[in-house]
SEROTI-444197 format. One record per residue (C-alpha): x, y, z; chain. Coordinates in Angstrom, 1 decimal, decimal comma. Example, Ala and Ser with C-alpha at 12.3 -4.5 7.8 and 13.67 -1.06 7.14 Angstrom:
<recs>
X; Y; Z; cadena
12,3; -4,5; 7,8; A
13,7; -1,1; 7,1; A
</recs>
This chain:
<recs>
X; Y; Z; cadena
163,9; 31,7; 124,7; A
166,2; 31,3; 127,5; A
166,0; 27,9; 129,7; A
165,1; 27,3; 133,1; A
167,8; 27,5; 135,4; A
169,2; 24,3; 137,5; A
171,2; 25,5; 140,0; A
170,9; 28,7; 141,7; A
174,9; 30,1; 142,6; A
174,9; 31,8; 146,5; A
176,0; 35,3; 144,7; A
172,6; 35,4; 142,8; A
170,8; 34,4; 145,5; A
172,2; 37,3; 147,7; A
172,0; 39,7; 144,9; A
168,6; 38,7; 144,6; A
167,7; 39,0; 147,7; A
169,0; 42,6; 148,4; A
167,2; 43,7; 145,2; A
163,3; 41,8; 146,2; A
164,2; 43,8; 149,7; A
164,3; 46,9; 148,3; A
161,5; 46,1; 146,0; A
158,8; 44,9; 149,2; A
159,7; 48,0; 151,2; A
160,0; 50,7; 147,8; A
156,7; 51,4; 147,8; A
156,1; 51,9; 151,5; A
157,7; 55,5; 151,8; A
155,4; 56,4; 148,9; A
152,5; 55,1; 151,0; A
153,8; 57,1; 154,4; A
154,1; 60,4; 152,4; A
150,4; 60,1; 150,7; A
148,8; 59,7; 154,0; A
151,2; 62,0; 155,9; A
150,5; 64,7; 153,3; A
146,7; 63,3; 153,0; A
147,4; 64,1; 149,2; A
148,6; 61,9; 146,0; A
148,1; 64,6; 143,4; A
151,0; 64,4; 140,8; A
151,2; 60,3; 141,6; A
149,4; 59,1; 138,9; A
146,8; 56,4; 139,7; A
147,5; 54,7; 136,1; A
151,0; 54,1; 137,3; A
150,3; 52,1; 140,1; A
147,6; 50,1; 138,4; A
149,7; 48,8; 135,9; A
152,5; 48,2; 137,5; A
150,5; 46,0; 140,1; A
149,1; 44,1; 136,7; A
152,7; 44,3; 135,8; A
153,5; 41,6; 138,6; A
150,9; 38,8; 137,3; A
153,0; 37,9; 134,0; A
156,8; 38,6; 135,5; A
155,6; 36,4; 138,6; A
154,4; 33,8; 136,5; A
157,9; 33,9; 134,4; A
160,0; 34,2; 137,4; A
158,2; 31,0; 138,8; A
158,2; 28,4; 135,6; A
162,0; 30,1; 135,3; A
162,8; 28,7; 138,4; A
164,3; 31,6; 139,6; A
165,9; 32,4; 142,9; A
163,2; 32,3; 145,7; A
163,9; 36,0; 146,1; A
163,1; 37,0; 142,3; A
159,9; 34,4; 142,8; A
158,5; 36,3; 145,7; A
159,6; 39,8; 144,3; A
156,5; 39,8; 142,0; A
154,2; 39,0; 144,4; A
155,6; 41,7; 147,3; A
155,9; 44,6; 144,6; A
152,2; 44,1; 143,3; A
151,0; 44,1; 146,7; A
152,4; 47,0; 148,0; A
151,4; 48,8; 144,7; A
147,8; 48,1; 145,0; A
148,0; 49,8; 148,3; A
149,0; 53,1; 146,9; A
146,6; 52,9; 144,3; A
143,9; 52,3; 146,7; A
145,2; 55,8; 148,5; A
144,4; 57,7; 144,8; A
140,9; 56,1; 144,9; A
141,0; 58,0; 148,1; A
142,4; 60,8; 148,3; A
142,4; 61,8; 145,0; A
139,4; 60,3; 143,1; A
137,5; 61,3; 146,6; A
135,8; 57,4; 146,8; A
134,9; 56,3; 150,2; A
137,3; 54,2; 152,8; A
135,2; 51,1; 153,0; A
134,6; 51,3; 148,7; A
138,4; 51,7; 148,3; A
139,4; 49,7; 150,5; A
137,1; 46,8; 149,0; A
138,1; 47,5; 145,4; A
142,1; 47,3; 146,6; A
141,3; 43,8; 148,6; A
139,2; 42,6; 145,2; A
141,9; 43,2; 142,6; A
144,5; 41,7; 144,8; A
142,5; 38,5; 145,2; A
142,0; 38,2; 141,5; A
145,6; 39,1; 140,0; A
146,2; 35,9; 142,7; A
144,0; 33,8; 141,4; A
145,1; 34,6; 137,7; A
148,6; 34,7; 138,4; A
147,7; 30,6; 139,9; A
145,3; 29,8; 136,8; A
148,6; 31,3; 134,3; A
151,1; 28,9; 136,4; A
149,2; 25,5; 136,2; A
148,4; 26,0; 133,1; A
151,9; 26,8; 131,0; A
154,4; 25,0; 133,3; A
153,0; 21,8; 131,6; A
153,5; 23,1; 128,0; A
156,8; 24,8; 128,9; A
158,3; 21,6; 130,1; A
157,3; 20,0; 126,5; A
159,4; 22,6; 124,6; A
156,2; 25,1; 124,2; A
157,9; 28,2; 124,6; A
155,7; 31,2; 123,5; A
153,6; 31,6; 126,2; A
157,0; 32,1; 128,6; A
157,9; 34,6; 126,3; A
154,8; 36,4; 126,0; A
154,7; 36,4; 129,7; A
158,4; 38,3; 129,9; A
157,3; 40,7; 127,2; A
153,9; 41,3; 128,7; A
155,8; 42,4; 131,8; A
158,4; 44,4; 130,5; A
155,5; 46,5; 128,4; A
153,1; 47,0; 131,1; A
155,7; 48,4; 133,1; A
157,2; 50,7; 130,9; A
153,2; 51,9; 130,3; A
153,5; 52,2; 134,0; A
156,4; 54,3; 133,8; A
155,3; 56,8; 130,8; A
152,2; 59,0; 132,9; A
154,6; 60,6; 135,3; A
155,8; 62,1; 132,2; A
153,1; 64,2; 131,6; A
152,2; 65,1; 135,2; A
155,9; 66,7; 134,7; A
155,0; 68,2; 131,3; A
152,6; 69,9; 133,1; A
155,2; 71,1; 135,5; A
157,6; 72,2; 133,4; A
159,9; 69,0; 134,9; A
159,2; 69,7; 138,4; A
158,9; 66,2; 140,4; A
155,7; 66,5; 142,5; A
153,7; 64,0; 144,7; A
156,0; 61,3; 144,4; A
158,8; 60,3; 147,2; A
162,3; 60,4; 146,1; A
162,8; 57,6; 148,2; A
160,4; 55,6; 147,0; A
162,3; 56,3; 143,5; A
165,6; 55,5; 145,1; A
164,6; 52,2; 146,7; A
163,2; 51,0; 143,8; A
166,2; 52,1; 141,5; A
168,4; 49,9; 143,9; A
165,8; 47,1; 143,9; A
165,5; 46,6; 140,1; A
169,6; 47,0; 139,9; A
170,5; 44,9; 142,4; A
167,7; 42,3; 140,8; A
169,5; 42,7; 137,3; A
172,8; 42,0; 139,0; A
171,3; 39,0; 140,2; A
170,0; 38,0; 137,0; A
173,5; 38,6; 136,0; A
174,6; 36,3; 138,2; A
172,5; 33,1; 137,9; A
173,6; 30,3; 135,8; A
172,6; 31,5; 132,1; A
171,7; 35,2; 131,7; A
168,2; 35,8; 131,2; A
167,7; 38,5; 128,7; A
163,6; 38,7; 128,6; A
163,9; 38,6; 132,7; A
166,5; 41,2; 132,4; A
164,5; 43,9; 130,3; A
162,1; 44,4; 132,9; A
164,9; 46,1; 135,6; A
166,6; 47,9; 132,7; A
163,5; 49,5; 131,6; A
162,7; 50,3; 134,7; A
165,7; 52,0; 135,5; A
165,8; 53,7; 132,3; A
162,8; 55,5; 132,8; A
163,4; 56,7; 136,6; A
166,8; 58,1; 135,1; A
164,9; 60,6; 133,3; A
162,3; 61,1; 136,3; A
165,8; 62,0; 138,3; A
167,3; 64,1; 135,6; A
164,3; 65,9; 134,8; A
164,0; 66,9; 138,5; A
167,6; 68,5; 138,6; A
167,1; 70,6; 135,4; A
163,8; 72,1; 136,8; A
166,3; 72,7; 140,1; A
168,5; 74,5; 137,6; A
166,0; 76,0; 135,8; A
164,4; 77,9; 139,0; A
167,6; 78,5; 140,9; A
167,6; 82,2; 141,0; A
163,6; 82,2; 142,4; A
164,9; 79,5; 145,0; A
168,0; 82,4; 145,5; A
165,3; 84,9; 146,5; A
162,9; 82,5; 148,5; A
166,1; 81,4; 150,8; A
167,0; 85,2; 151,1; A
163,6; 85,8; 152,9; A
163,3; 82,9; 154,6; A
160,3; 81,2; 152,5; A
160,2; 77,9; 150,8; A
159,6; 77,7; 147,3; A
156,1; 77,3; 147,5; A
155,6; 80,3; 150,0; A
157,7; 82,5; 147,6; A
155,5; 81,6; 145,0; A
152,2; 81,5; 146,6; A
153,3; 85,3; 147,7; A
154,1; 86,4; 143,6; A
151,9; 84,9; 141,4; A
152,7; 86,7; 139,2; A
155,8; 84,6; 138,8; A
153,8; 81,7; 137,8; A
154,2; 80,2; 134,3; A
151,0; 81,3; 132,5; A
151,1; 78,2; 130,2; A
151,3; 75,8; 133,0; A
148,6; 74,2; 134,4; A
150,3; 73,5; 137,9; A
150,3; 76,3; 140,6; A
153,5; 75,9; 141,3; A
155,7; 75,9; 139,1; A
157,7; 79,4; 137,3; A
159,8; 80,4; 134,4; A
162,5; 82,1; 135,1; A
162,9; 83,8; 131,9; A
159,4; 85,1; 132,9; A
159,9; 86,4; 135,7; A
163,0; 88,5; 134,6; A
161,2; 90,0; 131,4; A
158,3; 90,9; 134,1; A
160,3; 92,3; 137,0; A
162,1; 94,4; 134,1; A
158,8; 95,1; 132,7; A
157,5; 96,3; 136,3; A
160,6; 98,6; 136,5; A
160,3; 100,2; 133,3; A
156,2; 101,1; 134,6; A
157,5; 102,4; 138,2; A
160,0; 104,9; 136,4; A
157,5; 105,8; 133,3; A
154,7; 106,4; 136,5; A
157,3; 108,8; 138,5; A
157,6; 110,4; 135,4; A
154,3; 111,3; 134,8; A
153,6; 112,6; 138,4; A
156,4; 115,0; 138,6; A
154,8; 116,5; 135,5; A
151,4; 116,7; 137,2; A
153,1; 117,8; 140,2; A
154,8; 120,5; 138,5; A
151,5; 121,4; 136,4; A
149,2; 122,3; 139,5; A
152,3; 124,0; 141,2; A
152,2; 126,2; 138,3; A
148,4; 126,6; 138,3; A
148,5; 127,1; 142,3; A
150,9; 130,2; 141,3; A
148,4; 131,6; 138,6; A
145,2; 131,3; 140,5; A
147,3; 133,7; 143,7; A
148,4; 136,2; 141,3; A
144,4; 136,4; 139,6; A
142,2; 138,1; 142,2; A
139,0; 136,1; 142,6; A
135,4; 138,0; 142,2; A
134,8; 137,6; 146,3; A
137,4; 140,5; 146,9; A
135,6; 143,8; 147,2; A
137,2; 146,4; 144,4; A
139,3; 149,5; 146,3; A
138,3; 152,9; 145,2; A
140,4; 155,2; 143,5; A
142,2; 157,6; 145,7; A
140,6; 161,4; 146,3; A
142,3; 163,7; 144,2; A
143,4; 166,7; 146,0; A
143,7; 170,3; 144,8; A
146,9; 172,3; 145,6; A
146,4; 176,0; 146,5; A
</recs>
């Protein structure tokens, strides 16, 4: 278990400081493009509720750490502006009134506060005698909760096929640089803090593959994006206009295999030349029947008598 620290040096302090900045304002794009859009599908609710429980043990560690004052208020800032979002799923996703979400948000705020106080007073005593666990459980605590946190994005992209939908890129982006800047400053302080550090790592581990995962589905769908840009259509508009370009094991709308759509656009081509086929034959069939049905005379025409004979003298 790693001690408190005793002095903070001006480089952590800065680094610190950068990385709780991006952390109070990584969230708030997120928020700005669920009410612009008036839609958090694909921004799973789970996520956000344990990563605002996520900030009760790491701001109780970061506080009986002594860290900087920027790693103290991080905690504090980032399970804030979480509960906010998650409010907006209550919302707009899980359809609850304004006034009930809104109460439920304020309610969970004012008791991860009030736990988050009752955890401080009552193991920065035993911590200052040498009792250690509790400090450590609180680091660890944090570290899992936000990994959990971090894990149901992953199957809202399973269901995608690795397609990135409902949440902001900048909101990922921000809070990349927040947690790396905050694990440089962790870096920085007087004695490395390795349980303090595993938080930011983890976290930045498992946005990696939210980026990555994004770009492959990009590769994966670049010759349907091709065609969309050739008409002028988004994505979504391309795809809205052939569904039938849809993955059919996918549970999303809007998402395609391009394997699929090359076997079925083959498929299609192979019907259009079998059906041209077939009609020239039927064509060429009542052409020929047309020509018999001329030559036949029908029972409406009177008969012609036989000619008179005539008698030569």
């Amino acid at each position: 278990m790693d001690r408190p620290q005793e002095s903070i040096p001006p480089a952590a302090t800065i680094l610190g400081t950068i990385g709780t900045g991006c952390w109070c304002v990584q969230i708030i794009p997120q928020i700005w493009h669920n009410w612009r859009r008036k839609n958090t599908d694909g921004l799973p609710g789970t996520m956000l509720i344990l990563w605002s429980i996520c900030g009760v043990p790491f701001g109780v560690y970061a506080i009986v750490q002594n860290f900087n004052f920027a790693l103290k208020f991080q905690p504090q800032a980032f399970a804030g502006l979480t509960l906010i979002a998650w409010g907006q799923t209550l919302y707009y996703h899980n359809k609850w009134r304004a006034w009930t979400a809104t109460i439920a948000t304020i309610a969970l705020a004012a008791s991860f506060a009030l736990m988050e106080l009752i955890l401080i007073l009552t193991l920065r005593g035993p911590y200052s005698r040498g009792v250690q666990w509790p400090m450590m459980l609180m680091a660890i605590s944090a570290s899992v909760i936000q990994v959990l946190g971090l894990i149901p994005p992953y199957f809202e992209l399973a269901k995608r096929n690795g397609r990135v939908i409902g949440i902001d890129f900048w909101f990922l982006t921000i809070d990349y640089s927040g947690a790396f800047f905050s694990l440089m400053a962790v870096v920085a302080q007087q004695w490395f803090d390795a349980l303090g550090a595993s938080l930011y790592i983890a976290c930045m581990v498992l946005e990696t593959g939210i980026f990555v995962s994004q770009v492959v589905w990009l590769y994966r769908v670049r010759h349907v994006r091709h065609e969309a840009k050739k008409l002028g259509l988004s994505y979504d508009e391309y795809v809205e206009r052939h569904p039938k370009k849809k993955i059919p094991r996918s549970e999303s709308s809007e998402t395609v295999d391009v394997e699929a759509c090359h076997d079925e656009k083959a498929l299609s081509v192979h019907e259009e030349k079998a059906d041209s086929k077939l009609t020239e034959k039927m064509d060429g069939a009542s052409a020929l029947a047309r020509r018999s049905s001329e030559a036949i005379p029908t029972a409406s025409e009177p008969l012609q008598p036989p000619p008179k004979a005539t008698i030569k003298s």
